[in-house]
C-alpha positions in Angstrom: 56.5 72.9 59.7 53.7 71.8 61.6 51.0 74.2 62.9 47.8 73.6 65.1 44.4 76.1 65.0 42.2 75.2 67.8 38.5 76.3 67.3 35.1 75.7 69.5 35.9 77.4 72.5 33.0 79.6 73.9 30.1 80.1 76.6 28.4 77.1 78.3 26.7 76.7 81.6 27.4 74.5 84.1 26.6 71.0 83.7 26.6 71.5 79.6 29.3 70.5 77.1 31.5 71.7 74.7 33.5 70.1 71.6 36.8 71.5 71.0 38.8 70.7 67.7 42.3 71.4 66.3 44.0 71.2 63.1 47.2 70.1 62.1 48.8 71.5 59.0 52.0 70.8 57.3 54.0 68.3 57.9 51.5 66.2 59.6 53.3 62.7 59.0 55.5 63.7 61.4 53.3 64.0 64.3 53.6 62.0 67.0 51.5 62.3 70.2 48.4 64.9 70.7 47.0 66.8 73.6 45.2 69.6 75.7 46.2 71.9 77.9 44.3 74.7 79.9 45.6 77.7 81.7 42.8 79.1 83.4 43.5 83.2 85.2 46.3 83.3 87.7 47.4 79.7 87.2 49.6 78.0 85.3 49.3 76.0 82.2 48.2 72.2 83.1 48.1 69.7 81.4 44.4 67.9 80.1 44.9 64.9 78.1 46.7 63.6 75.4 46.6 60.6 72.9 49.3 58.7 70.9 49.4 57.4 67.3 48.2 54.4 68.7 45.1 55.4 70.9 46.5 55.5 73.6 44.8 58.0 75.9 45.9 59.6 79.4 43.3 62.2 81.5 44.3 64.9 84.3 42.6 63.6 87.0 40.4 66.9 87.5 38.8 65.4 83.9 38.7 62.0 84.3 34.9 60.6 83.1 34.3 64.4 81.9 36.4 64.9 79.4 37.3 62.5 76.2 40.3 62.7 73.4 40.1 61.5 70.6 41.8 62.0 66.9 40.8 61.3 63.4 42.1 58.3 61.5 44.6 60.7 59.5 46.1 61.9 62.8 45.6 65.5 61.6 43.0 66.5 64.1 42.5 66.0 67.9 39.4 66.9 69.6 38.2 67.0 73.4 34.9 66.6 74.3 34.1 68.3 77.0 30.7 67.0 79.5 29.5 67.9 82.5 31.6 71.4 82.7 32.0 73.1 85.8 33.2 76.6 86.6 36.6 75.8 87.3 36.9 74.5 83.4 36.9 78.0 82.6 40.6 78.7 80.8 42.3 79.2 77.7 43.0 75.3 76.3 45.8 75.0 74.2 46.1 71.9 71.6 49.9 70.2 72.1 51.8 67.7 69.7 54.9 66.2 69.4 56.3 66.1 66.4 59.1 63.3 65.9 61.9 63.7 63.2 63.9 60.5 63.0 65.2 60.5 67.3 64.6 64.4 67.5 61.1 65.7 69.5 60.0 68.7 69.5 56.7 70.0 70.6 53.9 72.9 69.0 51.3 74.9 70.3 48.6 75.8 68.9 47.2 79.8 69.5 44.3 78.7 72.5 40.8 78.8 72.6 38.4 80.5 75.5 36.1 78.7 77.2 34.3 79.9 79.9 32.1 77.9 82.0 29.5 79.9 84.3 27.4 78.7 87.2 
């Protein structure tokens, strides 16, 4: 029952930032950890970073000190702000959870966002 819109994806030069958000609707109780992924042309989808219920964050290295996670205090929202882009950010990023219903996981994806990075 849970689905995720992600939003703020667009143009930004290199060296600039961007914020992207995404929206958990449904049945958002049952969400357990949050996260990004990117899959930028002719490469596979790769993982960005993702945050538990408790704060607890882990980065791709290729964003480490860039990029932060972070989620709202309702745990219906995850954003990643995104600093000091470079061309290679460019990619569709996907929002990722994991919803947890009693022992059974299961995880949702949200439609992607574009965001293109130019030098």
């Amino acid at each position: 029952q849970v689905q995720l819109v992600e939003s703020g994806g667009g143009l930004a030069q290199a060296g600039g930032s961007l914020r992207l958000s995404c929206a958990a609707s449904g049945s958002i109780n049952s969400i357990d950890a949050m996260g990004w992924y990117r899959q930028a042309p002719g490469k596979q989808r790769e993982f960005i970073a993702r945050i538990t219920t408790v704060g607890r964050t882990t980065y791709a290295d290729s964003v480490k000190g860039r990029f932060t996670i972070s989620r709202d205090s309702a745990k219906n929202t995850v954003s990643l702000q995104m600093n000091s882009l470079k061309p290679e950010d460019t990619a569709v990023y996907f929002c990722n959870t994991v919803v947890v219903n009693g022992t059974v996981y299961s995880a949702v994806w949200g439609q992607g966002t574009l965001v293109t990075v130019s030098s």
